[in-house]
Each structure stands twice: as structure tokens, then as C-alpha cells.
TORMARLUM-500659 format. One record per residue (C-alpha): residue number from 0; y, x, z; residue in three letters. Coordinates in steps of 0.1 Angstrom, whole numbers, plus 2048, in hexadecimal, padded with zeros to 3 digits. Example, Ala and Ser with C-alpha at 12.3 -4.5 7.8 and 13.67 -1.06 7.14 Angstrom:
% residues 2
<rec><num>0</num><py>7D3</py><px>87B</px><pz>84E</pz><residu>ALA</residu></rec>
<rec><num>1</num><py>7F5</py><px>889</px><pz>847</pz><residu>SER</residu></rec>
//
This chain:
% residues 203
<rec><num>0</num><py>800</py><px>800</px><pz>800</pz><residu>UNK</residu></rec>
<rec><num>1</num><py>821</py><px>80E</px><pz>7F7</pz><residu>UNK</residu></rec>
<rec><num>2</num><py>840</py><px>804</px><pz>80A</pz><residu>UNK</residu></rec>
<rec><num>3</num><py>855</py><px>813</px><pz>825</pz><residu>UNK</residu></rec>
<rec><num>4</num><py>849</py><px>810</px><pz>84A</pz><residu>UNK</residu></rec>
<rec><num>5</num><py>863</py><px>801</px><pz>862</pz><residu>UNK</residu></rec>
<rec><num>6</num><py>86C</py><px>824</px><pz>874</pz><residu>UNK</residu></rec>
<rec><num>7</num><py>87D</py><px>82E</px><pz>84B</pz><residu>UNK</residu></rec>
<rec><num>8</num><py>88C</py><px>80A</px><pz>844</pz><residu>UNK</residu></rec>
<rec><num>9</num><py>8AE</py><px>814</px><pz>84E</pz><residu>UNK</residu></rec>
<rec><num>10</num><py>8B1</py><px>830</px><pz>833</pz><residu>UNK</residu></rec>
<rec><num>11</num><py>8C9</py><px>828</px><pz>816</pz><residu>UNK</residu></rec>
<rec><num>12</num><py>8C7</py><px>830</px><pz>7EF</pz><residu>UNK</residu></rec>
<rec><num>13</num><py>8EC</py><px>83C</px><pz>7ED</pz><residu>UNK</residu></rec>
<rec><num>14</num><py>90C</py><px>83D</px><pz>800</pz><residu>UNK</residu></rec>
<rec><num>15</num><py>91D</py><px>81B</px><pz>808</pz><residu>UNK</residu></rec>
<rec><num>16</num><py>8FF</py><px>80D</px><pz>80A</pz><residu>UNK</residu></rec>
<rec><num>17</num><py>8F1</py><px>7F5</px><pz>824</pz><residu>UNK</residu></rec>
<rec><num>18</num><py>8CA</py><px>7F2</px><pz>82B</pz><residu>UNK</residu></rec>
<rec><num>19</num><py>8C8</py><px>7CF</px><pz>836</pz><residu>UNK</residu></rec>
<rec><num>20</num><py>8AC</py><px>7B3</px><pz>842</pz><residu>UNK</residu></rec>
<rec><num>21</num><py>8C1</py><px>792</px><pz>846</pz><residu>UNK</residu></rec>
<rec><num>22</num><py>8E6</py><px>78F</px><pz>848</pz><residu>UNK</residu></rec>
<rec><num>23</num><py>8FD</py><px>76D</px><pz>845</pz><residu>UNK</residu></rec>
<rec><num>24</num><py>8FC</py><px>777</px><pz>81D</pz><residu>UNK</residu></rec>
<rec><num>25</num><py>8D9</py><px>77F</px><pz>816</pz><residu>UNK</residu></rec>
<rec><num>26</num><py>8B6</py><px>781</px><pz>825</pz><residu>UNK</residu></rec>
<rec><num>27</num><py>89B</py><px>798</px><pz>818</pz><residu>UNK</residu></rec>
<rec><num>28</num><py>878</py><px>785</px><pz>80A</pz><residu>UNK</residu></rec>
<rec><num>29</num><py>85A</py><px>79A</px><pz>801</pz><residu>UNK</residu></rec>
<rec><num>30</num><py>83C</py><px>79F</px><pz>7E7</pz><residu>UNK</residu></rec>
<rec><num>31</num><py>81C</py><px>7AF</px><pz>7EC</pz><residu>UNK</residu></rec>
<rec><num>32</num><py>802</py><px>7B2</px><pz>7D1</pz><residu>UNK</residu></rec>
<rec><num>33</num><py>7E8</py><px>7CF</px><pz>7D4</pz><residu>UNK</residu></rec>
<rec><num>34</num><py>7FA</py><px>7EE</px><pz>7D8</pz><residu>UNK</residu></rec>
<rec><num>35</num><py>81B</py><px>7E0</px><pz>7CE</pz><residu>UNK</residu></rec>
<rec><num>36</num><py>833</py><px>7D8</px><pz>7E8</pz><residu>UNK</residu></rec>
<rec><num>37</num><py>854</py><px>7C4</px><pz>7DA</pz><residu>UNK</residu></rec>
<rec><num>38</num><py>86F</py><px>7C0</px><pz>7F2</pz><residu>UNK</residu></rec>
<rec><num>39</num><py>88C</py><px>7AA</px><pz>7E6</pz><residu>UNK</residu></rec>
<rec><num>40</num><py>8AD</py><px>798</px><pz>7EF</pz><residu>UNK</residu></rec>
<rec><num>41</num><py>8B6</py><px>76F</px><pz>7F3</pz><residu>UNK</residu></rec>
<rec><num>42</num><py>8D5</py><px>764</px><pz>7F6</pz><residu>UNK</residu></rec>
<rec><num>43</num><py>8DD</py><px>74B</px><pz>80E</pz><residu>UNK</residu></rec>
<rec><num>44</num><py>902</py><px>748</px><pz>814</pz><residu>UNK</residu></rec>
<rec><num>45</num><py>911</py><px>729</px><pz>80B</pz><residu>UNK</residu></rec>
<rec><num>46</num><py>921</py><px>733</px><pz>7E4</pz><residu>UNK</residu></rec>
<rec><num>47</num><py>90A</py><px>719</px><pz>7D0</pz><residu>UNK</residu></rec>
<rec><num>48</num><py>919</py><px>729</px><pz>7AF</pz><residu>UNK</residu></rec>
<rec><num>49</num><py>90D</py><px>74D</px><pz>7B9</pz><residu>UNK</residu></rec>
<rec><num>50</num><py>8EF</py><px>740</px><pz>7C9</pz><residu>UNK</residu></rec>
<rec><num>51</num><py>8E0</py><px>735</px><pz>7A9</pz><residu>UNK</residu></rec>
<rec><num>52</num><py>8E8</py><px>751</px><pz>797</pz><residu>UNK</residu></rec>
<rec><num>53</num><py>8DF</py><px>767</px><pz>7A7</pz><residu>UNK</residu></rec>
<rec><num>54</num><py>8BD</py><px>757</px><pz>7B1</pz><residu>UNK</residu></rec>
<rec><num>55</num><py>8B7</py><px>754</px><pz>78D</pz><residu>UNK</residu></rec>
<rec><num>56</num><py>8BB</py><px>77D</px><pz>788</pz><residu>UNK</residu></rec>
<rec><num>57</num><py>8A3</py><px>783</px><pz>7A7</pz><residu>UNK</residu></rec>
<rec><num>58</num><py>889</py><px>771</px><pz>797</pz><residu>UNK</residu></rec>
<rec><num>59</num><py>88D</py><px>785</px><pz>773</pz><residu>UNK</residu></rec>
<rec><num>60</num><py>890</py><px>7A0</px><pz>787</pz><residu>UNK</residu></rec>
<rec><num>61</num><py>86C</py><px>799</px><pz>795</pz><residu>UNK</residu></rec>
<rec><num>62</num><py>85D</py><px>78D</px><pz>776</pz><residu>UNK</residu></rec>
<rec><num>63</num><py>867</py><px>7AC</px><pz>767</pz><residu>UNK</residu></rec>
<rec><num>64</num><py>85C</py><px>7C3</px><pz>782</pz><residu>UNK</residu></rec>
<rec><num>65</num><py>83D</py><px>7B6</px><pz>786</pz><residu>UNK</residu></rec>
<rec><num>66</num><py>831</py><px>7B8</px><pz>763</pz><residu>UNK</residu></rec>
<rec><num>67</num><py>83D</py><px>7D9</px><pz>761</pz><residu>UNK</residu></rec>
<rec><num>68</num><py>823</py><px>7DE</px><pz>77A</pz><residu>UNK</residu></rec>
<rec><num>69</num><py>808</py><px>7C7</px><pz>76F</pz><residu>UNK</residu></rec>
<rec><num>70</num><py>80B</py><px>7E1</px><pz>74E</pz><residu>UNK</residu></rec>
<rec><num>71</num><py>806</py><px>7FF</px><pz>760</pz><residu>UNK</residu></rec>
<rec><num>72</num><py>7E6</py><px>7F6</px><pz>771</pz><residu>UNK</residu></rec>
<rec><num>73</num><py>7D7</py><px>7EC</px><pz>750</pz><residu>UNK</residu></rec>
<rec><num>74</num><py>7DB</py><px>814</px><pz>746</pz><residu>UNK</residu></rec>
<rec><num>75</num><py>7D2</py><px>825</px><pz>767</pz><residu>UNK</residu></rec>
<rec><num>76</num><py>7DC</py><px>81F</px><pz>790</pz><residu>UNK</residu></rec>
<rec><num>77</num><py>7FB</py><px>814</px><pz>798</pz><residu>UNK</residu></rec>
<rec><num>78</num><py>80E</py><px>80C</px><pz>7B6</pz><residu>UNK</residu></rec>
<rec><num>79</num><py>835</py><px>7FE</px><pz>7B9</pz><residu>UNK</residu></rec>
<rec><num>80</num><py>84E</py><px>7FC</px><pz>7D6</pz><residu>UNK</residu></rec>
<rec><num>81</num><py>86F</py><px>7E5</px><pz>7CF</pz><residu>UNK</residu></rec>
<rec><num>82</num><py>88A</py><px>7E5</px><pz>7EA</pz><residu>UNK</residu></rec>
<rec><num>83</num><py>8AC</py><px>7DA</px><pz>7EA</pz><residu>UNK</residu></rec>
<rec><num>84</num><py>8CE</py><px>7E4</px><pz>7FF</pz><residu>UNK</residu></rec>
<rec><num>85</num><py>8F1</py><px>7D4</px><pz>7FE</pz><residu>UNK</residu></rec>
<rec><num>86</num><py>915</py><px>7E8</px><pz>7F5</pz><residu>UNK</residu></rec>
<rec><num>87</num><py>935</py><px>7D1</px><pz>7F7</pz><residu>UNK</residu></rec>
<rec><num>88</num><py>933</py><px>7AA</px><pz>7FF</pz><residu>UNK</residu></rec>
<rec><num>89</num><py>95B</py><px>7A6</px><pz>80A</pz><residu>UNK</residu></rec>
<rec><num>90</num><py>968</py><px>79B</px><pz>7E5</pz><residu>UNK</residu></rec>
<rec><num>91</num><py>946</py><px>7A4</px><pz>7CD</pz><residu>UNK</residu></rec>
<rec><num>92</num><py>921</py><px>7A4</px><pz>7D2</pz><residu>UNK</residu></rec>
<rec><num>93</num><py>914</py><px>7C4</px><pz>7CA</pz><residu>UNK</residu></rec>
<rec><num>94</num><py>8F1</py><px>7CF</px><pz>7D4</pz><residu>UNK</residu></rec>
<rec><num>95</num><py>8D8</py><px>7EB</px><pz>7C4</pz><residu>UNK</residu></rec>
<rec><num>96</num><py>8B0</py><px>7E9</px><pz>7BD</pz><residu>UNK</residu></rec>
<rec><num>97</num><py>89C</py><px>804</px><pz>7C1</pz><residu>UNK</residu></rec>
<rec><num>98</num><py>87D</py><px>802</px><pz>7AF</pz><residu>UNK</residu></rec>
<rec><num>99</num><py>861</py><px>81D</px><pz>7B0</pz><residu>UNK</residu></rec>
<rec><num>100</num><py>83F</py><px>820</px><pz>7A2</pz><residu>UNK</residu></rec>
<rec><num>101</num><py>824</py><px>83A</px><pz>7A7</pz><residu>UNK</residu></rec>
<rec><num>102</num><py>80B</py><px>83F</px><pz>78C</pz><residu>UNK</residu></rec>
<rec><num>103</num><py>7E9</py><px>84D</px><pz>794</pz><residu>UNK</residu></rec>
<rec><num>104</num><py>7EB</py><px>874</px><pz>789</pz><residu>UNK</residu></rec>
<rec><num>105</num><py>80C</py><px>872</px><pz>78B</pz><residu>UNK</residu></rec>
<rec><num>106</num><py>81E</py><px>88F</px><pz>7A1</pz><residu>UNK</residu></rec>
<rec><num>107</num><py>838</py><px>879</px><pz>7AE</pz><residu>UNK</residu></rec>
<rec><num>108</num><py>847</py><px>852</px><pz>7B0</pz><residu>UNK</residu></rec>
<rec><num>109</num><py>85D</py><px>84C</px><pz>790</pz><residu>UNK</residu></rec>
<rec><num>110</num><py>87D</py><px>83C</px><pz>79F</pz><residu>UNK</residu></rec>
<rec><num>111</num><py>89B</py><px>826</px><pz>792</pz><residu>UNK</residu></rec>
<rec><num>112</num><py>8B9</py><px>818</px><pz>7A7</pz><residu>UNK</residu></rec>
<rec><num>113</num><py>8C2</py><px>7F9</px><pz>794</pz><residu>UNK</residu></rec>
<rec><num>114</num><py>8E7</py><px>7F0</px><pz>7A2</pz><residu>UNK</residu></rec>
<rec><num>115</num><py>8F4</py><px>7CA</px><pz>79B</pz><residu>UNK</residu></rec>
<rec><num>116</num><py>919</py><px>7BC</px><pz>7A6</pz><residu>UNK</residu></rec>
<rec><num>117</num><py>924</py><px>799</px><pz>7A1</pz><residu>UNK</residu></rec>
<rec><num>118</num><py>948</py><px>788</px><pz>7A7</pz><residu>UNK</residu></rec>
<rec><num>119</num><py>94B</py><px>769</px><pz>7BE</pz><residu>UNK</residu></rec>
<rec><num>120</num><py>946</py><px>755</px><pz>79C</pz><residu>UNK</residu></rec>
<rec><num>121</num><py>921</py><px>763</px><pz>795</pz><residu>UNK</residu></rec>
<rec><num>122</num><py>932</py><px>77A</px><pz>778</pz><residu>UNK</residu></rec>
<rec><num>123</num><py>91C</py><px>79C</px><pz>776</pz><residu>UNK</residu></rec>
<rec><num>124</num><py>939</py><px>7B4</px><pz>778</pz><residu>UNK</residu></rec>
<rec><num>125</num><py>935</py><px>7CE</px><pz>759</pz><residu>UNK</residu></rec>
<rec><num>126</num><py>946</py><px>7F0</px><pz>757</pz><residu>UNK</residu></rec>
<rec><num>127</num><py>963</py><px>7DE</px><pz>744</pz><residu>UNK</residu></rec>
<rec><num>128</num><py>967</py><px>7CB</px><pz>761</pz><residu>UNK</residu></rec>
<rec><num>129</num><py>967</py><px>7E8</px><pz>779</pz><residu>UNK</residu></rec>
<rec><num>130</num><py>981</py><px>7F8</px><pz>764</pz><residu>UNK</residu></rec>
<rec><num>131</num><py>99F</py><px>7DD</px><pz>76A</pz><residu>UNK</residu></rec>
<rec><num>132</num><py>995</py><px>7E7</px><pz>793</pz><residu>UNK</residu></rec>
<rec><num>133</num><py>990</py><px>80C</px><pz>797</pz><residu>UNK</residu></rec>
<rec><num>134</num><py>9AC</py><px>82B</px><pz>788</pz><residu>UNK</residu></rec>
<rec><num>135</num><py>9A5</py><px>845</px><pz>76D</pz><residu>UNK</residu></rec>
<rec><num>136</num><py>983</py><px>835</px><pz>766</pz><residu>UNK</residu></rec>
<rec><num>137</num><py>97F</py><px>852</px><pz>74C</pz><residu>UNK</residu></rec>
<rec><num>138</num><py>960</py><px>867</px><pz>73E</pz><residu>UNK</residu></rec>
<rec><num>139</num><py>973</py><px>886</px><pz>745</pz><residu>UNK</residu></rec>
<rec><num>140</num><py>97B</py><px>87C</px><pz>76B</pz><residu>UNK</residu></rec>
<rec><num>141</num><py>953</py><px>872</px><pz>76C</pz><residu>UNK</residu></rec>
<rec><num>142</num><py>94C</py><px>893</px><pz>762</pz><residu>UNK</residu></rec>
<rec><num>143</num><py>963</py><px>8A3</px><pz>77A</pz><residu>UNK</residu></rec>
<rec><num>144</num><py>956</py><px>88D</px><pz>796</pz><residu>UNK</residu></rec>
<rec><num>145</num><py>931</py><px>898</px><pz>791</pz><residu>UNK</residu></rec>
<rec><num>146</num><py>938</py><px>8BA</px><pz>78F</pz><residu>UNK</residu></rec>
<rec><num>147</num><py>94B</py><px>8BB</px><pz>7B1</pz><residu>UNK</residu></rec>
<rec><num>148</num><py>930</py><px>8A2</px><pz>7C4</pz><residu>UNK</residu></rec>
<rec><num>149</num><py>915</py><px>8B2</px><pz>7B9</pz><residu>UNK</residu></rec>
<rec><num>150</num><py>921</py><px>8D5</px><pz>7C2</pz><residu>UNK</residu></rec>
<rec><num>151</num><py>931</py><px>8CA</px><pz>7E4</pz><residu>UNK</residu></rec>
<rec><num>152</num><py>90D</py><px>8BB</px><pz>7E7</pz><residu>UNK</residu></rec>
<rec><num>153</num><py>8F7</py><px>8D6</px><pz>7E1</pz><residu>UNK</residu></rec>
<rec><num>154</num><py>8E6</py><px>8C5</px><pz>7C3</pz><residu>UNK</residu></rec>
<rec><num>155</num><py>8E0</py><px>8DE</px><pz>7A9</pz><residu>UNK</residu></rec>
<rec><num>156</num><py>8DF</py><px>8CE</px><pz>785</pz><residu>UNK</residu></rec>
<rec><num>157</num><py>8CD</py><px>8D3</px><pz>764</pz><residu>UNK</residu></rec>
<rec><num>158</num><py>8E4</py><px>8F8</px><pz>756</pz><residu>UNK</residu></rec>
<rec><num>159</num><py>8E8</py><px>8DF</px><pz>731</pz><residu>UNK</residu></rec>
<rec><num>160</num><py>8F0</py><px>8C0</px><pz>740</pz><residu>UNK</residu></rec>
<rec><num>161</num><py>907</py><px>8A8</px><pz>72A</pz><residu>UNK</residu></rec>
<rec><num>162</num><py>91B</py><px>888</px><pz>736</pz><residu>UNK</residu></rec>
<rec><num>163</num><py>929</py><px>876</px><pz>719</pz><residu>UNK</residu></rec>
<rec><num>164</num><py>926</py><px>857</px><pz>728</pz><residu>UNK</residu></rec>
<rec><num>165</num><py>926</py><px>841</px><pz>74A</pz><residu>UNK</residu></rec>
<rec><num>166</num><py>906</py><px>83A</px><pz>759</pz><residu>UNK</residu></rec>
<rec><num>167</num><py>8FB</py><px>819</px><pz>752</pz><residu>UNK</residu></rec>
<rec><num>168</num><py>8F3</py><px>80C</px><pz>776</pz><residu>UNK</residu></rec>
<rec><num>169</num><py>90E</py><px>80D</px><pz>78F</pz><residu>UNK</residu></rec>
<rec><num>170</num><py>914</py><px>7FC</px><pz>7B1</pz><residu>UNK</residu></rec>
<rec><num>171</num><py>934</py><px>7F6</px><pz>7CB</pz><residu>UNK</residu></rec>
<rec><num>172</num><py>932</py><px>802</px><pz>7EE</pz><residu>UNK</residu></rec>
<rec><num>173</num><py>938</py><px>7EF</px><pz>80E</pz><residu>UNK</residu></rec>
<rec><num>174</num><py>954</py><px>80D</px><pz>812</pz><residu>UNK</residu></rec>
<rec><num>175</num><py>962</py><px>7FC</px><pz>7F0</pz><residu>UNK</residu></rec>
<rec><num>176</num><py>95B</py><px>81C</px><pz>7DC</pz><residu>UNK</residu></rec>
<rec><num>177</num><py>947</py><px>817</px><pz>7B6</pz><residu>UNK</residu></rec>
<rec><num>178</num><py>92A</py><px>82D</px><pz>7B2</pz><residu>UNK</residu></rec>
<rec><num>179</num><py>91B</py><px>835</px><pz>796</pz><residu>UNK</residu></rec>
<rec><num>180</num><py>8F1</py><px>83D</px><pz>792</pz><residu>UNK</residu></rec>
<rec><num>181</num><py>8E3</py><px>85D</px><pz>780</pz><residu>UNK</residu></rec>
<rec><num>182</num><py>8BF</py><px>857</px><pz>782</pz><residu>UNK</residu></rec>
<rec><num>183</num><py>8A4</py><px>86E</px><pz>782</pz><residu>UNK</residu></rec>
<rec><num>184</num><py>8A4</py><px>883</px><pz>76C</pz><residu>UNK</residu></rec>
<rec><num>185</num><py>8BF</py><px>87D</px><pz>75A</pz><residu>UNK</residu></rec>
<rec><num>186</num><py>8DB</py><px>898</px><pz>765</pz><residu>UNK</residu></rec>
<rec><num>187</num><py>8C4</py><px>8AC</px><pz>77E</pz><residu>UNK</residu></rec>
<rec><num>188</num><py>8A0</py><px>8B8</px><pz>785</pz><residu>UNK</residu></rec>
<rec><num>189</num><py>887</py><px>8A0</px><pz>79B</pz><residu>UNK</residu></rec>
<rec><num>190</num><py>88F</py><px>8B2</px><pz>7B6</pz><residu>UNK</residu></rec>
<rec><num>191</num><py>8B3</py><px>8A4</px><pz>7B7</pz><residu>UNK</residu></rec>
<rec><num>192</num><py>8A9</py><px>880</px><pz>7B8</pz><residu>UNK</residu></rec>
<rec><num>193</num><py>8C0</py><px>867</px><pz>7AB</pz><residu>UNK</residu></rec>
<rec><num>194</num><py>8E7</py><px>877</px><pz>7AC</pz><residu>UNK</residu></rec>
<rec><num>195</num><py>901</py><px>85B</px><pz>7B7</pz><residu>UNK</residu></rec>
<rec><num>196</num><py>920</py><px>85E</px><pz>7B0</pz><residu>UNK</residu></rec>
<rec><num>197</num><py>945</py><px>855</px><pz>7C1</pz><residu>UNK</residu></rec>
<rec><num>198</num><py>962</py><px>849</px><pz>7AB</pz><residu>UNK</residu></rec>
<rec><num>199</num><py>978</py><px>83B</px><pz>7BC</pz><residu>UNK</residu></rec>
<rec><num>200</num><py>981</py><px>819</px><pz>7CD</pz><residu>UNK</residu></rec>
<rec><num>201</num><py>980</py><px>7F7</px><pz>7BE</pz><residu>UNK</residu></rec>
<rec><num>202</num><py>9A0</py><px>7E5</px><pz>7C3</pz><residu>UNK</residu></rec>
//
């Protein structure tokens, strides 16, 4: 069985981040099918607009999930782990996924943080969105920002690495900062894990 035993439940995928249970907004619900373990968010505040929306996305978000797995067992052993944590909930709803699955053979879990935000209306905020909210919103400040993290971090990054574009999944903190997601991979070695990234407050 693969999921996190209660004494690790308070560790968090990226700063801003909150690892929660139950709170007046949302309450977690679990899966468990074989080896896969599928924790995953409700909402039960009282916005009836985002309620259904968002409802609606969990469930794709299962569906999806779940085949994915259901695939992977057909081909050789597989095992997933799904949690979820919660960033701001003042003016937006933002919350990241993070989804992992461990192949048989396979030296390590593959790992993707999925990040969603919605407004008040049930809108999925985009990156045009975010740009009306946060300053210099650039490539070139992005690239700055990554180089300065990662060094004041101690994460040590592929010698070629390129950024020519924002990273697709992106979440906003509980501290109101946006952060954007560099998976695995993708700028850095294993080792590094997923690389998140500060740029600066959404107002």
C-alpha cells in the first residue's frame, strides 16, 4: 500500500502550501484500490457556483487518474499515491495535486504536482489571468528568478538548461505569492525533485 503514514502528513509539496484534513472550505475523502491510495479534496463551503464546478473537476480528475493506473497494471506492477494541499482561499481557490506512481523495476516514484486556482465565479484562472495581478510577469524575470532560488537553495541544475517558456502548472500561496512548478526532470536532475518557484505577489 502506498500512501503517507500519519507521523509525514504534515509535510508540504511547496512553500505557501497548507497540508490540510478538514477545514470550513474543504474536507479530504479517500480511495483505495490495491496498491493505489488516492487522497482528494471536497468542498463544502457554502458557494453553490464553485461547488459544482469544482466537484465536476475532482471527478475528471479521478477518472483520469485512475485509468492512468488501471493502464499501467495491464503492462507490469504499479502502485499510485494522490494527495492534495491548499495555497490561498481569501479572494481565489487555489490548491495543488500531487500524483505519483511507482512502476515495478522502476528506481524511483515518477512525480507530477498538478496546481489548479479558480475565482469566486468557478473561472480556472490561466496565466493571462495571473498576468493582470502580479508585476513584470516576464520570461526574462522567470529566468532570473530560477537562477537566484535555485542557487540561494542549493539546487544544482542541468549545465544546458533552457527556459523559453513558463511552466504550465502554477499555484497561489496562502502568503499570496504565485508559484510556478518545474517538474521532474524538466530543469534539473532527479535528485532535485520538482523546483518551485516564487514570482511575486498576486494583487
Amino acid at each position: 500500500m502506498l500512501f503517507f503514514p500519519e507521523e509525514v502528513q504534515g509535510w508540504v509539496a511547496g512553500p505557501g502550501l497548507i497540508a490540510v484534513k478538514e477545514n470550513e472550505n474543504f474536507r479530504t475523502a479517500e480511495i483505495r484500490n490495491g496498491q493505489t491510495t488516492v487522497a482528494f479534496p471536497r468542498y463544502k463551503g457554502n458557494n453553490e457556483i464553485f461547488h459544482q464546478v469544482f466537484n465536476d473537476f475532482i471527478e475528471k480528475e479521478l477518472t483520469g487518474y485512475m485509468e492512468a493506473v488501471k493502464r499501467g497494471e495491464k503492462k507490469r506492477n504499479i502502485a499510485g499515491w494522490v494527495t492534495w494541499q491548499q495555497g490561498r482561499t481569501r479572494d481565489v481557490y487555489s490548491i495543488i495535486f500531487v500524483k505519483s506512481l511507482t512502476y515495478e523495476g522502476g528506481a524511483h516514484p515518477m512525480t507530477y504536482i498538478k496546481g489548479v486556482t479558480w475565482n469566486r465565479d468557478g473561472k480556472r484562472i490561466t496565466f493571462h489571468d495571473l498576468k493582470e495581478h502580479v508585476k513584470n510577469l516576464t520570461i526574462e524575470n522567470l529566468r532570473t528568478a530560477v537562477a537566484v532560488q535555485c542557487e540561494q537553495k542549493g539546487i544544482h541544475l542541468y549545465s544546458d538548461y533552457r527556459i523559453d517558456d513558463f511552466p504550465k502548472e502554477f499555484y497561489i500561496g496562502h502568503d499570496g505569492k504565485v508559484y510556478f512548478i518545474f517538474q521532474e526532470y524538466e530543469i534539473a536532475p532527479y535528485a532535485a525533485g520538482w523546483i518551485i518557484i516564487s514570482m511575486g505577489k498576486y494583487q
